[in-house]
KOLZA-29752 format. One line per field, with one value per residue: residue number from 1; x, y, z of N, C-alpha, C in turn. Coordinates in steps of 0.1 Angstrom, whole numbers. Layout:
BEGIN
nr NUM,...
n_c1 X,...
n_c2 Y,...
n_c3 Z,...
ca_c1 X,...
ca_c2 Y,...
ca_c3 Z,...
c_c1 X,...
c_c2 Y,...
c_c3 Z,...
This chain:
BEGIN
nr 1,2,3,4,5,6,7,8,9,10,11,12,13,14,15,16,17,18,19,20,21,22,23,24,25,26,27,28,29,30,31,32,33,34,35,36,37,38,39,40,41,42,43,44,45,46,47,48,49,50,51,52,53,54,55,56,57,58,59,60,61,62,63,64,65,66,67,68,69,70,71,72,73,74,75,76,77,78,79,80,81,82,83,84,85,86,87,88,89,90,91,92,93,94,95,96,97,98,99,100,101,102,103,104,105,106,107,108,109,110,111,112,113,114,115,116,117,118,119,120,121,122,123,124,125,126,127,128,129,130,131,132,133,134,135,136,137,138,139,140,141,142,143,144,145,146,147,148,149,150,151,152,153,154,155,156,157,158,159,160,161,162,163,164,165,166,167,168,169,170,171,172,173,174,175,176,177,178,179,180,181,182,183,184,185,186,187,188,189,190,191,192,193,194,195,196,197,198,199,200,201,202,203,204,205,206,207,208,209,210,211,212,213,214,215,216,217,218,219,220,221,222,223,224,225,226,227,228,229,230,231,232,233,234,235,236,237,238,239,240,241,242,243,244,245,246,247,248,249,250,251,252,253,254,255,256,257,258,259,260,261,262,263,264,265,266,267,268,269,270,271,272,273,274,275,276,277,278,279,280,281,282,283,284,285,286,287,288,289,290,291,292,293,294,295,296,297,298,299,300,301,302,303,304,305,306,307,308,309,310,311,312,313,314,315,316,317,318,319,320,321,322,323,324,325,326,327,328,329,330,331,332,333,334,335,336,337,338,339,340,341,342,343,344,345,346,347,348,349,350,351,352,353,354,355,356,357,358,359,360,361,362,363,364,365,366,367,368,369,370,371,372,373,374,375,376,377,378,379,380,381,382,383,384,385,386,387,388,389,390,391,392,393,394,395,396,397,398,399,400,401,402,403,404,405,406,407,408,409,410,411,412,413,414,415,416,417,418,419,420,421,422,423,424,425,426,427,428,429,430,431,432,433,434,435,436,437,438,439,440,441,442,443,444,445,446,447,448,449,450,451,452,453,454,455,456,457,458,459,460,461,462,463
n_c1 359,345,324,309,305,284,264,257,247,227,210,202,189,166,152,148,130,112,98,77,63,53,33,6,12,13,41,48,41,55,85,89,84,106,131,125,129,154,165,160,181,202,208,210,205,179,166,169,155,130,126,126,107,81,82,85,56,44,45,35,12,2,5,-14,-39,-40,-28,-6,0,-24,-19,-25,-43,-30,-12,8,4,13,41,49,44,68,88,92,101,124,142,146,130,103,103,101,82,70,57,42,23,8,-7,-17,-35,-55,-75,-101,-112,-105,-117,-149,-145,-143,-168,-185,-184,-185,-217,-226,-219,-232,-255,-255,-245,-272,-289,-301,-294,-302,-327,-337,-327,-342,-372,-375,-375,-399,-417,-413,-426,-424,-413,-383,-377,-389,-379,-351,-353,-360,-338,-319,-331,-328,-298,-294,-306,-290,-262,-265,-269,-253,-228,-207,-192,-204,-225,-213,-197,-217,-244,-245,-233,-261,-278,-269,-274,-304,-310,-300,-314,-331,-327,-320,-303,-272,-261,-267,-284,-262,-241,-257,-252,-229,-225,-242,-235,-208,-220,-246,-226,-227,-246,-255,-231,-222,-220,-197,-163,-145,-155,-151,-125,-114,-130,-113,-115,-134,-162,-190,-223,-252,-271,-259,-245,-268,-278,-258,-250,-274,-284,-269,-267,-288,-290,-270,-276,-298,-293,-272,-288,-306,-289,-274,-299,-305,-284,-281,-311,-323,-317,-336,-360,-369,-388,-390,-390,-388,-394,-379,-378,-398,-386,-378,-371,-356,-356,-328,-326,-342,-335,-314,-315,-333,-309,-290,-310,-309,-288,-279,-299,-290,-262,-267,-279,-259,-243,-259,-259,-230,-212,-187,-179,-168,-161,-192,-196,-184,-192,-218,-218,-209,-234,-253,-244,-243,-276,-281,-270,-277,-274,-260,-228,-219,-230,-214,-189,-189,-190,-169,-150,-161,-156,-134,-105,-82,-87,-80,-51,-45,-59,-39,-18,-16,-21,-1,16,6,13,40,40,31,52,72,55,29,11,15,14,-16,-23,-24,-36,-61,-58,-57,-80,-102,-100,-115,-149,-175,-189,-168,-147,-152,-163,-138,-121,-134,-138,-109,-97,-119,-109,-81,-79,-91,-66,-47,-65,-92,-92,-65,-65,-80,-71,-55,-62,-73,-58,-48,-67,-68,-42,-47,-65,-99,-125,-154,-178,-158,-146,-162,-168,-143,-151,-170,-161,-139,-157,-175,-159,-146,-167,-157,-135,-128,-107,-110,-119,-121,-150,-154,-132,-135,-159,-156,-142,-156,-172,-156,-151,-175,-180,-182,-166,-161,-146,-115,-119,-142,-157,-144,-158,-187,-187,-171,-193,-211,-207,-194,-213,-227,-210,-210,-235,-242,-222,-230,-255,-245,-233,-256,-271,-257,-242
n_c2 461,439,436,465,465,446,455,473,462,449,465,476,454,458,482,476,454,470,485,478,475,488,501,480,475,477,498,484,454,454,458,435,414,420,419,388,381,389,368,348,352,355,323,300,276,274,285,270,249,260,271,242,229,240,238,210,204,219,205,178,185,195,173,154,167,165,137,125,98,86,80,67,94,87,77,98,115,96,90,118,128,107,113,139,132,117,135,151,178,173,162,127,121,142,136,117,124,139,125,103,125,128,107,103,114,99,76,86,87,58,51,65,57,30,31,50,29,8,16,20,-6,-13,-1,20,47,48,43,67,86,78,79,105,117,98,119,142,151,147,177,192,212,210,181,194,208,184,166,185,189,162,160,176,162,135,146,158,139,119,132,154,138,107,123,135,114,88,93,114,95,80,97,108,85,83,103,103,87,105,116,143,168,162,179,203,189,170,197,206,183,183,214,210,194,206,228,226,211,221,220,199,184,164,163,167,156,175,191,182,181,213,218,207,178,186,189,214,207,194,212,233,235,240,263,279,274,271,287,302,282,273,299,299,271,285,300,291,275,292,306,284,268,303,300,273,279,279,252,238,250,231,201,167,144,115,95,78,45,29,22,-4,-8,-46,-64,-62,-40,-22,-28,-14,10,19,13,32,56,49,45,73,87,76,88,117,123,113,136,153,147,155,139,119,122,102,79,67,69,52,28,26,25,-3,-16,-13,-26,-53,-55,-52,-70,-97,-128,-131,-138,-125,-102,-84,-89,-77,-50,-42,-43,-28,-3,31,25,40,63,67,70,87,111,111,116,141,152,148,166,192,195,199,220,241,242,259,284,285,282,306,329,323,324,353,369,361,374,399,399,400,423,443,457,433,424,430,421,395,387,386,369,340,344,343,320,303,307,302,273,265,263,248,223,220,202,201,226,231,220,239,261,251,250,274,291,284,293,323,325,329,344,322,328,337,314,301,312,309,284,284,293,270,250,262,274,258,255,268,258,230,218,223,207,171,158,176,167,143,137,148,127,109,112,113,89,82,93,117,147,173,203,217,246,254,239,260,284,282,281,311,322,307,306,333,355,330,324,349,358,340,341,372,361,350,370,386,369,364,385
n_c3 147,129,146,143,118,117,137,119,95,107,118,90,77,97,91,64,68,85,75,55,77,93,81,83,113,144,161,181,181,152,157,173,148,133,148,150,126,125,147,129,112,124,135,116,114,129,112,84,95,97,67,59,67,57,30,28,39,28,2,7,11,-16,-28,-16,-22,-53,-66,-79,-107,-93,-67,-34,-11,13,13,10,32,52,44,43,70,81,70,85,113,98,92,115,117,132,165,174,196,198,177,174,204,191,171,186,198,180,186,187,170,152,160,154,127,117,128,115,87,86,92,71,52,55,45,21,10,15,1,6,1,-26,-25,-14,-30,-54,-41,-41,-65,-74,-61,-68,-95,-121,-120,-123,-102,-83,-76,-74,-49,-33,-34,-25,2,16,12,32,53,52,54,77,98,93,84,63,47,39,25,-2,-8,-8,-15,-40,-58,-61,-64,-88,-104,-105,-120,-145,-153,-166,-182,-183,-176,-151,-133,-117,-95,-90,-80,-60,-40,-31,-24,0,13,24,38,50,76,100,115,130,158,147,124,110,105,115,128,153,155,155,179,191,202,228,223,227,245,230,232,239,217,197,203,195,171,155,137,126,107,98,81,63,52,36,25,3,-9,-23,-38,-55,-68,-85,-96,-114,-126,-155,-162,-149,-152,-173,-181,-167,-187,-185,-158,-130,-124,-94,-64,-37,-2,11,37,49,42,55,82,82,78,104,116,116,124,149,155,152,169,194,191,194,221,234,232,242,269,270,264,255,215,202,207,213,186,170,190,184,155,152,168,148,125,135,137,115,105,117,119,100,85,62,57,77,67,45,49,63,40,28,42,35,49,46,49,78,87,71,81,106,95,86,112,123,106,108,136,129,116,136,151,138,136,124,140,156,139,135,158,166,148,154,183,172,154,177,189,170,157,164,142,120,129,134,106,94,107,99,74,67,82,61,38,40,43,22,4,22,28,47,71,81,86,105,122,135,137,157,178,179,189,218,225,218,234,235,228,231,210,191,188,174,154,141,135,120,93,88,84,66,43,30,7,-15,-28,-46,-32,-9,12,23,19,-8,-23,-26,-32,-59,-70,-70,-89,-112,-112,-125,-148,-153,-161,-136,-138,-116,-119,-130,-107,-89,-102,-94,-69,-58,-60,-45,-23,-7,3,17,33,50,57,71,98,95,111,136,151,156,172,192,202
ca_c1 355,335,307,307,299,277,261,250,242,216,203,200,179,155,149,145,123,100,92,62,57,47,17,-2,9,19,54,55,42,65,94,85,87,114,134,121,136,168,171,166,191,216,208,208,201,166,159,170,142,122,121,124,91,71,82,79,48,33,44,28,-3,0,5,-27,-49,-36,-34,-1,1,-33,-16,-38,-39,-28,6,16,4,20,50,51,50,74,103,94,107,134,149,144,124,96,109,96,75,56,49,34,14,3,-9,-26,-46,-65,-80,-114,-113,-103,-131,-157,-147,-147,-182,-196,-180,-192,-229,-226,-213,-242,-266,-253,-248,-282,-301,-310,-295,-309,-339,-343,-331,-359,-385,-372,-379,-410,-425,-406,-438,-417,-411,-373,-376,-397,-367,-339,-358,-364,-322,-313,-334,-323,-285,-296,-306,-277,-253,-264,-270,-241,-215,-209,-185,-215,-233,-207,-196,-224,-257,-244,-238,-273,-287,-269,-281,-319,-312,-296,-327,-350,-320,-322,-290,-278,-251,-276,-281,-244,-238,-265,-251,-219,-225,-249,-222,-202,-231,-251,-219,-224,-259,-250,-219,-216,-225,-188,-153,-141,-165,-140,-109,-117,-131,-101,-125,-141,-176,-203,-232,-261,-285,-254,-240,-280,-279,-245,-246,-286,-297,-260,-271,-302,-290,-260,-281,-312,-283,-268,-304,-313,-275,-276,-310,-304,-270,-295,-323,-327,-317,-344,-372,-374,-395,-388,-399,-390,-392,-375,-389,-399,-377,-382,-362,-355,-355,-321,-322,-351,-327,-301,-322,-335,-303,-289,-317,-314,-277,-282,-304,-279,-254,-278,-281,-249,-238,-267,-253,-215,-203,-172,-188,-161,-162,-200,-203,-180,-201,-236,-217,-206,-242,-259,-239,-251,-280,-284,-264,-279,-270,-254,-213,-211,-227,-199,-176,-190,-195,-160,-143,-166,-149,-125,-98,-72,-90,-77,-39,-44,-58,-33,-7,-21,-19,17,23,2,22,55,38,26,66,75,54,21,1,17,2,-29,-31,-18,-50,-74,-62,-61,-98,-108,-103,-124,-163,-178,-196,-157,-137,-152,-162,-123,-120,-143,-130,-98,-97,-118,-104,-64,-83,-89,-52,-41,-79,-95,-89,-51,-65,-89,-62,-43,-68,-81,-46,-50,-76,-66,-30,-50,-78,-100,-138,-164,-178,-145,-143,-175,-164,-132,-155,-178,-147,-134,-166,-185,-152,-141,-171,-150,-128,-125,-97,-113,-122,-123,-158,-154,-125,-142,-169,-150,-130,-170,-175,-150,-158,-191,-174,-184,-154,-161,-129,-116,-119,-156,-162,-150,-168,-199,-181,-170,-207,-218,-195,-191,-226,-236,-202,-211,-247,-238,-212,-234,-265,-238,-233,-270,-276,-247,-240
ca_c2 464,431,437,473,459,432,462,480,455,446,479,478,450,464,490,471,449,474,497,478,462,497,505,474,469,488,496,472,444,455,455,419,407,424,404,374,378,391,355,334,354,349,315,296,263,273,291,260,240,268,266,228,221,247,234,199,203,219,196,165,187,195,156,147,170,164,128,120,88,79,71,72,104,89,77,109,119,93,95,130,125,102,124,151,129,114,148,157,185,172,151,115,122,151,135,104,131,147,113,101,134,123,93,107,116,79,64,94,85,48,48,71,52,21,39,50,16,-3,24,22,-15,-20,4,30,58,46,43,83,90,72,86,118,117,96,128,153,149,154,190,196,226,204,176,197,208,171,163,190,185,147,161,183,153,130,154,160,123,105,138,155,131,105,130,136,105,80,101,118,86,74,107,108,71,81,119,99,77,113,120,157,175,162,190,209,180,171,208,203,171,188,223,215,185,216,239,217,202,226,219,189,183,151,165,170,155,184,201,174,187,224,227,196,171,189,196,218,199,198,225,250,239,245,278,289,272,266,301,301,271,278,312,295,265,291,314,280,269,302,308,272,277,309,297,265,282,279,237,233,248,223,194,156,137,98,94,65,35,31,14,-6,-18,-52,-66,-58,-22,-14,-28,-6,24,17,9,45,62,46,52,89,93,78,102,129,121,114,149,166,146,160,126,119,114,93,59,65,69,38,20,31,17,-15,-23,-7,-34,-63,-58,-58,-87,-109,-138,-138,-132,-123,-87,-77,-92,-67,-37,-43,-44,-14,15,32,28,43,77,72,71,101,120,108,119,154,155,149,174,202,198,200,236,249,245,268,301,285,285,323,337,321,331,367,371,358,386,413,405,400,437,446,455,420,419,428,404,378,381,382,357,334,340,342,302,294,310,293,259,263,261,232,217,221,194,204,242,231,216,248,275,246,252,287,294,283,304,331,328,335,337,308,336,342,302,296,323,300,269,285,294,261,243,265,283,249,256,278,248,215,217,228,197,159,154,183,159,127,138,149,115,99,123,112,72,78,100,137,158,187,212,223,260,247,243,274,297,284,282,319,327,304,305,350,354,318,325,360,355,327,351,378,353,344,380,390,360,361,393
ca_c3 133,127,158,139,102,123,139,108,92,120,113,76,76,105,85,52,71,95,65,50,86,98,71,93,125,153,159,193,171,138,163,174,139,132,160,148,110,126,149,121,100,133,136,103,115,131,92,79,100,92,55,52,73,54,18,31,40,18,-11,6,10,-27,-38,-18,-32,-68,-67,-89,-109,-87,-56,-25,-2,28,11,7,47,64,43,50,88,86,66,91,122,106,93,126,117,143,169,174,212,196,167,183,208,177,164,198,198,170,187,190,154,140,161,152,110,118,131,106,78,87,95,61,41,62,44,6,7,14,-12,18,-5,-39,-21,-10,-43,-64,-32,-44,-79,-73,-56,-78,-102,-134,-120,-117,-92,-70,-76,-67,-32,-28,-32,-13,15,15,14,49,66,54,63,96,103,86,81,51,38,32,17,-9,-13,-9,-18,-53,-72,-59,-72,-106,-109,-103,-124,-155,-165,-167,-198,-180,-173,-134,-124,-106,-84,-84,-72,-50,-30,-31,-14,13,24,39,45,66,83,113,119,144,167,144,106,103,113,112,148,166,149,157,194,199,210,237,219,236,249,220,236,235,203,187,210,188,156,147,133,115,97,87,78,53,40,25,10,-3,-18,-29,-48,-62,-77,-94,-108,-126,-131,-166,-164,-138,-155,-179,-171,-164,-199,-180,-149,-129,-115,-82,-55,-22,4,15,52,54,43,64,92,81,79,113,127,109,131,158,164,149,186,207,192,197,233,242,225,247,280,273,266,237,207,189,211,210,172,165,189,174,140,148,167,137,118,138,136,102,98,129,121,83,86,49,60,81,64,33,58,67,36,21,46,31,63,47,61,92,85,62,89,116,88,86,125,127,99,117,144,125,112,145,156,129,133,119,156,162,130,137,173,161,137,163,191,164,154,189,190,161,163,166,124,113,134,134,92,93,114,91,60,66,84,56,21,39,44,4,3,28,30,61,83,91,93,117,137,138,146,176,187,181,198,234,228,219,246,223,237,225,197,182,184,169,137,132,125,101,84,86,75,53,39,13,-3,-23,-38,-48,-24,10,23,21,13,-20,-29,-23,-46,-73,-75,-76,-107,-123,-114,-130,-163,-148,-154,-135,-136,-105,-129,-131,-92,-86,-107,-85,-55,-61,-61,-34,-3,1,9,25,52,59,66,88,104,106,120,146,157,158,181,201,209
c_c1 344,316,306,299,283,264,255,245,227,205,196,183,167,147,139,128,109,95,83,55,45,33,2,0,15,36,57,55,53,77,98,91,96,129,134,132,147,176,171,182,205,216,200,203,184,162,163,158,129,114,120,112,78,70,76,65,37,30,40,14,-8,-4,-6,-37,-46,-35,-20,1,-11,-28,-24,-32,-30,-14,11,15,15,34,56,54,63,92,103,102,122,144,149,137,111,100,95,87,65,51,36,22,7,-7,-20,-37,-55,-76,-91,-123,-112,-118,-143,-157,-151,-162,-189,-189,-186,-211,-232,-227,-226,-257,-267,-257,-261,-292,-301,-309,-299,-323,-344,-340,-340,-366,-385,-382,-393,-420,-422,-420,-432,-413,-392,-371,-380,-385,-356,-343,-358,-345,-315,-317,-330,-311,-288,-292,-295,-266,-250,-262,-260,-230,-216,-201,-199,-221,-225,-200,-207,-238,-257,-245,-253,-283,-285,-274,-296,-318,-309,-306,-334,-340,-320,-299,-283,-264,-263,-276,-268,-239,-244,-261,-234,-215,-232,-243,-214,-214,-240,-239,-217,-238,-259,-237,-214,-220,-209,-174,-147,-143,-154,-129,-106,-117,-121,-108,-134,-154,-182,-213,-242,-270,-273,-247,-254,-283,-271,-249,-263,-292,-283,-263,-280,-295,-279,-269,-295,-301,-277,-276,-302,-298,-272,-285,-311,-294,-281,-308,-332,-327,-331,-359,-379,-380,-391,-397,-400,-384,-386,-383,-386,-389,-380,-368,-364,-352,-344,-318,-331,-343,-315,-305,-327,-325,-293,-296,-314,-296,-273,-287,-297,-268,-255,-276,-271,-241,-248,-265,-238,-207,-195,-179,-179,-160,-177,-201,-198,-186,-216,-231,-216,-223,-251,-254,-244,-263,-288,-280,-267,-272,-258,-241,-210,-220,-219,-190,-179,-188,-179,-149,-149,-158,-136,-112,-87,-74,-80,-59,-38,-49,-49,-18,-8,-22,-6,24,18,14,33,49,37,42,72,71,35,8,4,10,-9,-32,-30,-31,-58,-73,-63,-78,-104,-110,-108,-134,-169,-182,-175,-145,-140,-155,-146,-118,-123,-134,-117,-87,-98,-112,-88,-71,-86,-69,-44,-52,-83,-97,-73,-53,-75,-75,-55,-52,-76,-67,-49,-57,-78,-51,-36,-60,-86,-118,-144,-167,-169,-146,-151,-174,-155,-141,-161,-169,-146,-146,-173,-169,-149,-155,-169,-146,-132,-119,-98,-118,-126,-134,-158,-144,-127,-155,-169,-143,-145,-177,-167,-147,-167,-191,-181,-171,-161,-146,-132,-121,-139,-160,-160,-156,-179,-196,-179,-184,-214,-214,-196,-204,-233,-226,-207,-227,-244,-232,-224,-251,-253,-234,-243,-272,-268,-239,-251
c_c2 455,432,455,470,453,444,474,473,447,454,482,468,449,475,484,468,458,482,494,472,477,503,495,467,482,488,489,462,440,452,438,412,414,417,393,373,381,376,350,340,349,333,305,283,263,278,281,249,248,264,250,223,231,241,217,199,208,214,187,171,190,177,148,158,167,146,118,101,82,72,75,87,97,83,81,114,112,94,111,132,117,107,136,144,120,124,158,174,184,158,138,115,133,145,122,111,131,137,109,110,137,111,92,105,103,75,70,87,73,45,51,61,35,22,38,38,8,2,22,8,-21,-12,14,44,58,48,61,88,88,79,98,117,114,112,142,157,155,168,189,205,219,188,177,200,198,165,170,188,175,149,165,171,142,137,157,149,114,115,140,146,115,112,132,123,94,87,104,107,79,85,105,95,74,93,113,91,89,121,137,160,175,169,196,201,175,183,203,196,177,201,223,204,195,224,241,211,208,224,211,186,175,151,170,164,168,194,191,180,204,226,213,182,171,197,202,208,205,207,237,248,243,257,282,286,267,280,303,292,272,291,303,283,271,301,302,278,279,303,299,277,290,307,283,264,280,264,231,236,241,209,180,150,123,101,76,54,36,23,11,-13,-30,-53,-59,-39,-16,-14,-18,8,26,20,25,51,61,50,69,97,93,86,114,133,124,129,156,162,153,147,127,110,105,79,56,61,55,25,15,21,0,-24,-20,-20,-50,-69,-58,-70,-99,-117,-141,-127,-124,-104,-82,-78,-80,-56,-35,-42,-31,1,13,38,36,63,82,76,81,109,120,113,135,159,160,163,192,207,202,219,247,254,260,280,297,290,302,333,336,330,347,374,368,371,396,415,406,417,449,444,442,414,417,423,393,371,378,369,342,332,340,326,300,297,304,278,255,254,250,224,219,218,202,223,244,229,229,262,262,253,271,303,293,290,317,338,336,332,327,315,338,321,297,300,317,284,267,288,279,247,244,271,272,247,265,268,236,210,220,217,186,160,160,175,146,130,142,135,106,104,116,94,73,84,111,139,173,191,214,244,259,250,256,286,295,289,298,327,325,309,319,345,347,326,340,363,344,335,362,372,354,357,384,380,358,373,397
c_c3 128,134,148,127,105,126,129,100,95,116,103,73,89,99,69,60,78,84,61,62,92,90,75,101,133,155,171,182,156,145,165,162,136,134,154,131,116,133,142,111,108,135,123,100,120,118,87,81,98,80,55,58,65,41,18,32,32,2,-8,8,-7,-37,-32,-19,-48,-74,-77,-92,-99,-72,-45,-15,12,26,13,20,54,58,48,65,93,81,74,106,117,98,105,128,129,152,173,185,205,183,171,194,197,171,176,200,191,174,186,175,151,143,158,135,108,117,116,93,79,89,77,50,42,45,24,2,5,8,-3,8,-22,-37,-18,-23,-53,-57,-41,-57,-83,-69,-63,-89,-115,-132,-114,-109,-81,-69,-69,-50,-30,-22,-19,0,22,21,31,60,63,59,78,108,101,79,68,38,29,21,1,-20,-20,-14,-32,-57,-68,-64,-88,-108,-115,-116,-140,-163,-165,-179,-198,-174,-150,-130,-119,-94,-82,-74,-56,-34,-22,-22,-5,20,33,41,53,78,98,121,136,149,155,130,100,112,116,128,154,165,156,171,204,209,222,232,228,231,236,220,232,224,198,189,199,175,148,133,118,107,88,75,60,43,34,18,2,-15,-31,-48,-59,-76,-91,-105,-118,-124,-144,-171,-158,-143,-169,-171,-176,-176,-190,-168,-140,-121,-102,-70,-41,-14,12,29,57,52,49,76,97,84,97,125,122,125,146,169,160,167,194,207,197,214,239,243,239,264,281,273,253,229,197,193,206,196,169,171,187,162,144,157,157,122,120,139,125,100,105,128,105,84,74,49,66,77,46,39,54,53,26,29,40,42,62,46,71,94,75,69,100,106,89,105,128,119,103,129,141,124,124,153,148,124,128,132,161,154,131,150,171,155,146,173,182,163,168,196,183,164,155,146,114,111,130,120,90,95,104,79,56,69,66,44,25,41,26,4,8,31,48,75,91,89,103,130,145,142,158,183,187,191,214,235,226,231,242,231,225,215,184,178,175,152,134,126,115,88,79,77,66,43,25,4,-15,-36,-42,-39,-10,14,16,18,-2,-26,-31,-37,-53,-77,-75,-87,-117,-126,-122,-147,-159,-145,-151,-132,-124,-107,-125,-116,-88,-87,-100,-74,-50,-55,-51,-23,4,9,18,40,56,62,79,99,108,116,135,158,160,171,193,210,227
């Protein structure tokens, strides 16, 4: 009588369940899921680790975008990793993998972060901002081309997190003595940080996170991702522009004074360049660019500082290291998700588009990474379509449409990615509240158009 009840029951909810499953999917696949909601309902202890690694985790991704009582992001990461192993939700060997498979990444943020700090401390980005302005000739239109252009090449050269971080307050510095209105340029520094960040192997942590530290070599990443770039930062420009068009064509009453740099910030600028090539290089040999970059930084450091200890001992106390333990927290917590169905939905969505004609997969593809990277920020949804992407066996194309997702897609939010959050919290050091309401009504505007040119650049060129 029990296996009877048990036995209709079974039934009931198969039915419940396959009825809206059947309007999009096939009925092998609806069946599948089907199954799947019937084991956890038989087994209450895996729907128990179920729900509590999805709630978990997505309340410590909520408390570091949000920021409560100002406590740091990476509080709330490594805490998080560390209530997922000892609720035994992820056990202690995968989380520690999970952790080690970041290594690339630490020493890739390291470098660039010290690259970067070398570059601030010693005027380099006060200095392209004044150039700017200097050459702007009181014309704001010829201004904003001068910023954005500027943002391109920081971004590409020193990641978009520089650009966001370290570049904006050296703009609004230079934009606030001309008593002109400097959101336009804020926007500015802000959307071509992700929009350039695919240009170079090394214009974003994020290309490491994504193809899992095995970059293509620089000739076939500029083969895949040059024409997409271009293609995203002139729809960027263009969309910018018309959104402050009417701030822009007023004209520059005071302009700022001029600016030079000292020995040491020529050195820094120099030593910037000089490990920008060797990255360059090593990227177009197929070598791992995260020992390189961190050791580009630290001789980039020395030789600014030759002989005077009190530069490195500034360098050194300017990065902000507790980066690296807030991405090594977001590792661990990836992995707790990918146990629990996160890596199957992904890889699920990747073979589906894979069998769609190439413009409507892989826009899928695209905006589908990046509009859920809005939602958990983009680093731990890079992690999860890299993983994705080798369960799905997914070609290089398909792989190529998960990263413009992943990189151009947080220019939606405030919340798609570490640099958009880094240079909201330098807004609001400087007294710019922009709302997150605020960013996205641009955002809204910018991002459709920029990712699906990119996307379809990507298919024109690649088919």
């Amino acid at each position: 009588m029990a296996a009877e009840i048990r036995n209709q029951s079974i039934q009931s909810v198969r039915r419940l369940v396959n009825l809206p499953l059947t309007f999009c999917l096939n009925e092998e696949r609806s069946r599948r899921v089907c199954d799947n909601v019937l084991f956890m309902l038989d087994h209450p202890a895996q729907l128990a680790i179920w729900i509590s690694t999805w709630l978990l985790c997505g309340l410590v991704f909520f408390l570091i975008l949000w920021r409560p009582r100002r406590i740091p992001e990476y509080v709330w990461a490594v805490a998080g990793a560390v209530l997922l192993v000892v609720f035994r939700l992820l056990p202690l060997p995968a989380a520690w993998t999970a952790i080690r498979s970041g290594t690339d990444v630490y020493l890739f943020l390291a470098g660039m972060m010290l690259l970067a700090e070398l570059a601030r401390n010693h005027g380099v980005f006060d200095w392209l901002a004044a150039e700017a302005m200097g050459h702007a000739r009181r014309s704001q239109t010829r201004l904003f081309v001068l910023v954005y252009g500027i943002g391109i090449v920081v971004t590409a050269l020193l990641s978009n997190d520089a650009t966001a971080v370290l570049l904006t307050p050296a703009v609004l510095a230079v934009v606030r003595r001309t008593k002109t209105s400097p959101l336009p340029y804020l926007f500015a520094c802000a959307f071509i940080a992700n929009a350039a960040s695919f240009v170079l192997p090394i214009s974003n942590p994020a290309n490491l996170v994504v193809f899992d530290g095995q970059l293509p070599a620089l000739v076939e990443w500029l083969r895949i991702f040059l024409i997409p770039s271009v293609a995203a930062i002139a729809m960027t420009f263009l969309v910018l522009w018309w959104h402050s068009r009417k701030d822009l064509r007023l004209p520059i009453h005071d302009g700022a004074p001029p600016a030079s740099l000292d020995a040491k910030g020529r050195r820094a600028g120099i030593g910037i360049l000089l490990a920008a090539t060797a990255l360059l290089v090593t990227s177009a040999m197929g070598g791992t660019v995260g020992p390189a970059t961190l050791i580009a930084g630290i001789l980039a450091m020395f030789l600014v500082a030759r002989t005077d200890g009190r530069v490195i001992a500034a360098a050194l106390r300017s990065v902000s290291w507790s980066v690296i333990p807030l991405v090594a927290g977001l590792f661990a917590m990836v992995a707790a998700l990918q146990r629990v169905g996160a890596l199957a939905i992904s890889a699920h969505a990747l073979q589906t588009a894979a069998a769609w004609p190439p413009i409507a997969g892989w826009s899928a593809v695209a905006f589908g990474f990046g509009i859920t990277a809005n939602a958990i920020n983009n680093l731990p949804m890079g992690l999860i379509g890299a993983a994705a992407v080798v369960v799905a066996h997914s070609a290089r194309a398909l792989h190529a449409a998960v990263l413009l997702g992943i990189d151009l897609g947080p220019n939606l939010s405030v919340t798609g990615s570490l640099a958009t959050i880094l240079w909201l919290i330098a807004m609001r050091r400087e007294h710019i509240e922009v709302s997150g309401w605020r960013f996205l009504r641009v955002g809204i505007l910018v991002m459709p158009p920029a990712l699906f040119l990119a996307v379809l650049a990507l298919v024109l060129t690649q088919r």
